[in-house]
C-alpha positions as CSV (number, residue, x, y, z in Angstrom):
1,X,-2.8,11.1,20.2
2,X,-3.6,8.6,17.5
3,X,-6.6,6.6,17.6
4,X,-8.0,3.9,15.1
5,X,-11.6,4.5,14.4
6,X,-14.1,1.9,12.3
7,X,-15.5,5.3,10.1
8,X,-13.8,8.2,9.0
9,X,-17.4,10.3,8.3
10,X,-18.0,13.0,10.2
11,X,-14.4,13.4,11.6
12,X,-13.4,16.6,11.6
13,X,-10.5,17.2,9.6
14,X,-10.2,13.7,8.1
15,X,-9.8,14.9,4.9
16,X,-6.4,16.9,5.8
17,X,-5.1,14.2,8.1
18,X,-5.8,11.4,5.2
19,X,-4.0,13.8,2.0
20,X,-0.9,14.0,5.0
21,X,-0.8,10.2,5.5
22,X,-0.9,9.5,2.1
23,X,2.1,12.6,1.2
24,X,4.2,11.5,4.2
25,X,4.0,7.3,3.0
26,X,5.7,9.0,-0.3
27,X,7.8,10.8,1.4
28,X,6.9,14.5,1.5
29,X,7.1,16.0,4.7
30,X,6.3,19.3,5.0
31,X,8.1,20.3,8.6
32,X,10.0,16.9,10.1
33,X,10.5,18.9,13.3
34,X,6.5,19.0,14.1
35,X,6.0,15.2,13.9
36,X,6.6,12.8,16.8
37,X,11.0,11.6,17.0
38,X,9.4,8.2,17.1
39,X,7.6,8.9,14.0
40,X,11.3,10.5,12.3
41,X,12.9,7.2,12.4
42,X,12.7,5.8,8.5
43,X,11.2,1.9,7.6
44,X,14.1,0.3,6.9
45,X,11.4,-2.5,4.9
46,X,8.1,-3.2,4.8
47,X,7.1,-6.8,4.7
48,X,3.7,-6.4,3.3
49,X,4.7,-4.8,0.7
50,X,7.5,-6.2,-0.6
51,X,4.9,-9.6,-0.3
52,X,2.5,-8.2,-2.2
53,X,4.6,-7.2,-4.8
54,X,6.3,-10.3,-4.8
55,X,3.0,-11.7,-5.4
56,X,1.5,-9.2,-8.1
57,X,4.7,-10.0,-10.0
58,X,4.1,-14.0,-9.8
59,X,0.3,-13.5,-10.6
60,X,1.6,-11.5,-13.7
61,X,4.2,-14.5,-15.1
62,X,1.9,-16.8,-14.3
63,X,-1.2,-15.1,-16.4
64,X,1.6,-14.5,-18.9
65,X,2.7,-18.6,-18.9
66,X,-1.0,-19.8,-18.6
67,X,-2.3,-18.1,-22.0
68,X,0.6,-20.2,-23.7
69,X,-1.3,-23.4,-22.9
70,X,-4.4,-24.4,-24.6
71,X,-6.9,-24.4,-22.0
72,X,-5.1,-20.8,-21.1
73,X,-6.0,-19.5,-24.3
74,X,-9.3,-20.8,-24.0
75,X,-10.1,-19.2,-20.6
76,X,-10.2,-22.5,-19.0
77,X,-9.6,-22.9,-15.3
78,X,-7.9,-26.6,-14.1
């Protein structure tokens, strides 16, 4: 069963469970067979992040265009 909790202190085995969750997003999985079929299936995309991406990559060219400007180099906001 998987449950959403507000805290993850004084869970027991929270530690183990979060390094797993964060090997499987990378795709490590140490035995495929002992996870739910449901849970086999692979993302075929993940909107969030390809948004955020999207958006880390248009913060960066405009930072990068802004300092070109006068008030950019100056650190001045509009």
């Amino acid at each position: 069963m998987i449950c959403w909790t507000a805290g993850h202190v004084g869970i027991e085995g929270n530690k183990k469970v979060d390094t797993e969750a964060k090997m499987a997003s990378e795709g490590y999985i140490m035995d495929a067979k002992s996870i739910s079929p449901y849970l086999r299936k692979v993302l075929l995309i993940n909107l969030a992040a390809i948004h955020r991406t999207k958006h880390k990559k248009l913060k960066k060219e405009w930072a990068s265009e802004w300092k070109q400007f006068e008030r950019g180099q100056k650190g001045l906001v509009c």
